[in-house]
C-alpha positions in Angstrom: 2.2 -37.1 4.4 1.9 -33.6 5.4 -0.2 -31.2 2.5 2.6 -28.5 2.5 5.2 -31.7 0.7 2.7 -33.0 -1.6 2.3 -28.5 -2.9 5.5 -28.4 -2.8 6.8 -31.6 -4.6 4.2 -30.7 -7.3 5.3 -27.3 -7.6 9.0 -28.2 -8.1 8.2 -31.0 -10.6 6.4 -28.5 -12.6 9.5 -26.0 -12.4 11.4 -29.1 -13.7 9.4 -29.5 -16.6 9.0 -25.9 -17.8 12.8 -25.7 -18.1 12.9 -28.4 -20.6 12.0 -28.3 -23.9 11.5 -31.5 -24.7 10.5 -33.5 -22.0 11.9 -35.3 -18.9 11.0 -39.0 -18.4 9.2 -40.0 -14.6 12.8 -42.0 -13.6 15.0 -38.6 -14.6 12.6 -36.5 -12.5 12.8 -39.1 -9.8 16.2 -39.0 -9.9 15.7 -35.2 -9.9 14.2 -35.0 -6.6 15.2 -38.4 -5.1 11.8 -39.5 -5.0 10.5 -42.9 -5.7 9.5 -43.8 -9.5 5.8 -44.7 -8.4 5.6 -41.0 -6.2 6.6 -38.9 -9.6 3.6 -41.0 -11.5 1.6 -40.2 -8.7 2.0 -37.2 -8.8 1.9 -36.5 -12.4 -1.2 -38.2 -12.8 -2.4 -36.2 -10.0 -1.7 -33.2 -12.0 -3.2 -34.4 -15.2 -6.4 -35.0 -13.7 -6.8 -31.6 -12.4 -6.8 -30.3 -15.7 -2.9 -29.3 -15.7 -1.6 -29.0 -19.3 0.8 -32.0 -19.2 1.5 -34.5 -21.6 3.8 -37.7 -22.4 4.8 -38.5 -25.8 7.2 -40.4 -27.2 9.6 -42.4 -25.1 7.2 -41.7 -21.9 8.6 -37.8 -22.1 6.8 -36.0 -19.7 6.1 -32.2 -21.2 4.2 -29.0 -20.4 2.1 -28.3 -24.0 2.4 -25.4 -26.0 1.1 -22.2 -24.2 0.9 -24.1 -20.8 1.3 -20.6 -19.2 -2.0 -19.7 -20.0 -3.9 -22.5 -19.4 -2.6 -23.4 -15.9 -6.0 -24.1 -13.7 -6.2 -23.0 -9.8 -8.7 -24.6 -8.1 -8.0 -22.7 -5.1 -9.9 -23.6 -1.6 -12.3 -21.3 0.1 -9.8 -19.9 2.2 -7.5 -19.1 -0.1 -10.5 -17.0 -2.7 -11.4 -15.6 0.2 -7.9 -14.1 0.8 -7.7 -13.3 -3.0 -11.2 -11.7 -2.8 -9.8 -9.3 0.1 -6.1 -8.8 -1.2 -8.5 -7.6 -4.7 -10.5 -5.3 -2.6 -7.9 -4.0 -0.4 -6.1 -3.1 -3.9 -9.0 -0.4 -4.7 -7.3 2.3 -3.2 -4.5 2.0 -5.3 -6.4 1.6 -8.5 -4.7 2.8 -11.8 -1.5 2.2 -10.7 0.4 -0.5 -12.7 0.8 -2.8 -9.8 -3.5 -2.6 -9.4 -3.4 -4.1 -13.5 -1.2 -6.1 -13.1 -3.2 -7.6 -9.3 -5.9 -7.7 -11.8 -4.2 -9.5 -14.3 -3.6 -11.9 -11.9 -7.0 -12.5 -10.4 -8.0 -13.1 -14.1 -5.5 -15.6 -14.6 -6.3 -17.4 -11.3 -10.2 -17.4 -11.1 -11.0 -16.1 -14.8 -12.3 -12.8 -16.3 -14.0 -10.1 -14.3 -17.6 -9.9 -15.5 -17.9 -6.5 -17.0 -19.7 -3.4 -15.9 -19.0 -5.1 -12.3 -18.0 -2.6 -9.2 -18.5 -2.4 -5.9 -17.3 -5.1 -2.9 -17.4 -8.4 -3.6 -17.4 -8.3 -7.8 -15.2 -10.7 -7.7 -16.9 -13.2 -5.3 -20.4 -12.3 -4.5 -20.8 -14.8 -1.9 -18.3 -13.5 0.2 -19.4 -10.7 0.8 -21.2 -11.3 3.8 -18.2 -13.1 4.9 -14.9 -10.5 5.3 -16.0 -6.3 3.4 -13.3 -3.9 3.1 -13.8 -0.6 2.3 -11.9 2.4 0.9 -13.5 6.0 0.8 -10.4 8.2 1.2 -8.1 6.9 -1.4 -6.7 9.0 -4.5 -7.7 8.3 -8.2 -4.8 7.2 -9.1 -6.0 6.3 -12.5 -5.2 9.9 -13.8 -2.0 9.3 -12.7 -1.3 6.8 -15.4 2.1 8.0 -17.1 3.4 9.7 -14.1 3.4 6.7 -12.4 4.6 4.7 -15.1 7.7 7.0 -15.3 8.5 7.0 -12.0 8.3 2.9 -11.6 10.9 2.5 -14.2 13.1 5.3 -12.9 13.1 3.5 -9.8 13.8 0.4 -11.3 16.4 1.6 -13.7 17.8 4.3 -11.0 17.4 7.0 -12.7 16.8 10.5 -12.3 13.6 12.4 -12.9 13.4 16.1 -13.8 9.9 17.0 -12.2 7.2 19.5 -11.6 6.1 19.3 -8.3 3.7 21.1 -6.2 4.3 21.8 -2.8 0.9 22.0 -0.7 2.4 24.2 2.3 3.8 26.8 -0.1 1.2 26.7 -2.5 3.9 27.0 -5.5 5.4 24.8 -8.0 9.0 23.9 -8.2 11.5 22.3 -10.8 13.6 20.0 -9.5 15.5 17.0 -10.4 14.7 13.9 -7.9 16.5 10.5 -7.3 13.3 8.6 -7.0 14.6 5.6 -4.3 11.5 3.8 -4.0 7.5 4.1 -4.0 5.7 3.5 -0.9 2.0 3.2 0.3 0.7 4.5 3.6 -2.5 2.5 4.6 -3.6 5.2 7.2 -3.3 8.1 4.3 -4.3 5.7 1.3 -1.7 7.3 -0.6 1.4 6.5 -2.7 4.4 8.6 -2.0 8.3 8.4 -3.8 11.1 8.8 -1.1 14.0 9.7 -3.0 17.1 12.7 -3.2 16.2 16.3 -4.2 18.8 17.9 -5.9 17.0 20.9 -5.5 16.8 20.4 -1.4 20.6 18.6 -1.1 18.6 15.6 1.1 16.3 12.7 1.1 12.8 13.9 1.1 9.0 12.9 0.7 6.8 13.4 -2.4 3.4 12.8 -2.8 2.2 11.2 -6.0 -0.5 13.3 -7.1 1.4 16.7 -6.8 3.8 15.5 -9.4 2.6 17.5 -12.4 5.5 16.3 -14.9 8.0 14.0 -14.3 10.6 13.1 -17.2 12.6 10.2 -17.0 16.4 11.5 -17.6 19.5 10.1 -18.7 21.5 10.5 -15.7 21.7 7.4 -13.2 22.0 7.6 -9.5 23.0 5.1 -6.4 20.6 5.6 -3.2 22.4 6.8 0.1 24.1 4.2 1.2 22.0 2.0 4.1 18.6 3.7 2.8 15.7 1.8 3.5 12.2 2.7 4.0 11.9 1.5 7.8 14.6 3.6 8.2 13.9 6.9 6.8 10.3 6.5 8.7 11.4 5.3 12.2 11.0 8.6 13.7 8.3 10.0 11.9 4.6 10.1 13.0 3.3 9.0 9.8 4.7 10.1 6.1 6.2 13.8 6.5 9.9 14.1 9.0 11.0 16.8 10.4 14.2 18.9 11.3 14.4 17.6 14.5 13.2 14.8 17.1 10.6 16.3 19.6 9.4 14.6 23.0 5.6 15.2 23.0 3.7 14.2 26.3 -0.4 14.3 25.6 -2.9 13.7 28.4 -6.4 12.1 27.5 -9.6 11.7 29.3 -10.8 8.8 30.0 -13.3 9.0 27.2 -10.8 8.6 24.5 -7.9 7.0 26.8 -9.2 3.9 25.9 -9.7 3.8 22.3 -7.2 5.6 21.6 -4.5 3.1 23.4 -6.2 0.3 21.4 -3.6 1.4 18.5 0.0 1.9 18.4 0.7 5.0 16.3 4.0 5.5 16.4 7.0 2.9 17.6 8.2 5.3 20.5 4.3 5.2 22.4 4.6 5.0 25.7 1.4 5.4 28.2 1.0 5.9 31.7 -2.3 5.0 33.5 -4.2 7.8 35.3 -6.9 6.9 38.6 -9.5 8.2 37.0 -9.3 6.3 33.6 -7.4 8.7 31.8 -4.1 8.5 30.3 -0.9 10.1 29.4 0.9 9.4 26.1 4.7 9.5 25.2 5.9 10.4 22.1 9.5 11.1 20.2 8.8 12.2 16.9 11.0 13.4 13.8 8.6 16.4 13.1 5.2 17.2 14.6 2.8 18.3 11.8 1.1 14.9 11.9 0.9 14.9 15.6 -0.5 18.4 15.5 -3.2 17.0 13.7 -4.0 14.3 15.5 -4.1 16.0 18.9 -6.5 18.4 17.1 -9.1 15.7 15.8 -9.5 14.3 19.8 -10.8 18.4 20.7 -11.0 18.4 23.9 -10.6 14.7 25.0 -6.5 15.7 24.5 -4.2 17.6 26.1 -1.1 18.7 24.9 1.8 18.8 28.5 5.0 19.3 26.7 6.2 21.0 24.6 5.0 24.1 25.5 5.0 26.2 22.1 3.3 23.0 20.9 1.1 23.9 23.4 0.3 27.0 22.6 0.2 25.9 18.6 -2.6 23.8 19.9 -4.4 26.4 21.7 -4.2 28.8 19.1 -6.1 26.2 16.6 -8.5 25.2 19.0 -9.2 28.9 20.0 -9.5 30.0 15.8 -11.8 26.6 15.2 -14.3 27.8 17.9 -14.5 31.9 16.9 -15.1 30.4 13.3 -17.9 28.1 14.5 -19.6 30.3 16.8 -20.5 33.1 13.9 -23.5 32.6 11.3 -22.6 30.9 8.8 -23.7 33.1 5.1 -25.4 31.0 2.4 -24.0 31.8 -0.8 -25.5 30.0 -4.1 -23.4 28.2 -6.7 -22.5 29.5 -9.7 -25.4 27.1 -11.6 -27.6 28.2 -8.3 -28.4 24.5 -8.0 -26.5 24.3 -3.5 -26.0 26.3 -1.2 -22.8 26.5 0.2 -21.9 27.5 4.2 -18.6 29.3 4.0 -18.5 30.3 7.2 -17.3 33.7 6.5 -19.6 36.7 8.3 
């Protein structure tokens, strides 16, 4: 008998049993699940002796005991810890958030507390971590977030609009604005949580970041999203998080010193390459706004090369140009405030 019909047999005979209150005899659950009478004692014996909190009274009444949620024992497999051990790791960069507790919670409940005091990989399961390490060194404490976040998960649950404070990095100014907060999404490249939702203040769908809400007050007033919103949708076009006000074809020659690590990853659905003689490549790109891109020409220096558009071109250039007068002048130590670092600003 395959393993996946035995799991999933003894998962539905438990359903069975927690939605009675007082107990279901083997033959009724038999006839249940049109099983055979001797595969239900089979199987509820099977459960019993790995420590499942199950009992028969009177009559042979088969019955979950009192506070059965708690007790519920997972001896999981390697593979399967090993997977949780990961997922748990992987989860760092989103700590503080209510989802990361409630991860938490679960990994509690599965494998038992968390000793305390415990950090770092592999708290969870020392052993691995020789086996599969994650990392995360760019994520945002979101554990200052707390409330905001707390707000804005139950206005997206409950629809409902937000009147924020929100600070808008390219301006460099705060704005009121009330926001139909549509759903929160992560971005593993940024490790950061965003809210796509409506701006009342804009008249359109737009992206916020998380930690440059500095209020957000759950309102009375409920909303519907734009009909046909999804996530995959509002992104398809966009490089990574931010869209812009229109789709640009972007053509980017590399050398063959970065042609071939670079084509190792898709970054963006629309990527298109074109093999070169010499090792070199050019990429293809149609994006909904090139900020993103921008930047990522600009961390490959002079392993990229920017063909079309021209004024993106030129944008390039220009950076490229300012980067190397700042790094050719000497740089002037300053001392900190407590005189305990120096600092290089850079500035002559």
């Amino acid at each position: 008998m395959p393993r996946g019909d035995q799991v999933t047999r003894l998962y539905t005979l438990v359903m069975d049993l927690a939605r009675t209150k007082h107990g279901l005899t083997a033959a009724a659950l038999a006839r249940r699940r049109d099983l055979p009478v001797r595969t239900v004692y089979r199987d509820l014996h099977a459960l019993e002796a790995s420590g499942f909190p199950i009992t028969s009274g009177d009559g042979a009444r088969w019955k979950l005991i009192d506070g059965w949620e708690a007790r519920i024992p997972f001896p999981l497999p390697l593979g399967q810890l090993l997977a949780l051990h990961t997922a748990r790791d992987l989860m760092k960069v989103i700590r503080g958030t209510p989802v990361a507790r409630e991860f938490d919670a679960l990994c509690e409940r599965l494998v038992g507390p968390i000793p305390d005091g415990a950090s770092g990989q592999g708290d969870l399961f020392p052993r691995f971590r020789t086996i599969l390490a994650t990392r995360s060194q760019l994520a945002i404490d979101y554990s200052q977030h707390g409330a905001l976040l707390e707000a804005l998960c139950r206005a997206c649950e409950g629809r409902m609009t937000v009147r924020a404070v929100y600070y808008t990095e390219s301006r460099h100014e705060l704005t009121r604005r009330d926001v139909d907060p549509y759903c929160l999404y992560y971005d593993p490249q940024l490790e950061a949580l965003y809210v796509f939702g409506w701006c009342h203040l804009r008249r359109a769908i737009r992206t916020f970041a998380v930690h440059r809400f500095r209020q957000a007050r759950i309102t009375d007033k409920h909303f519907q999203p734009a009909a046909g919103f999804t996530p995959e949708s509002y992104l398809r076009d966009a490089f990574r998080i931010w869209r812009g006000e229109n789709t640009v074809k972007v053509r980017i020659f590399l050398d063959p010193e970065a042609a071939g690590w670079v084509t190792e990853r898709r970054w963006h659905a629309s990527q298109k390459v074109r093999w070169h003689a010499d090792g070199g490549c050019e990429l293809t790109f149609t994006v909904d706004g090139v900020r993103e891109l921008q930047r990522f020409v600009l961390q490959l220096g002079a392993a990229a090369e920017i063909i079309e558009p021209q004024w993106l071109r030129r944008e390039v250039a220009h950076e490229h140009a300012r980067a190397a007068r700042r790094n050719q002048r000497r740089p002037q130590e300053k001392l900190t405030l407590d005189d305990t670092a120096v600092s290089n600003t850079g500035r002559g």
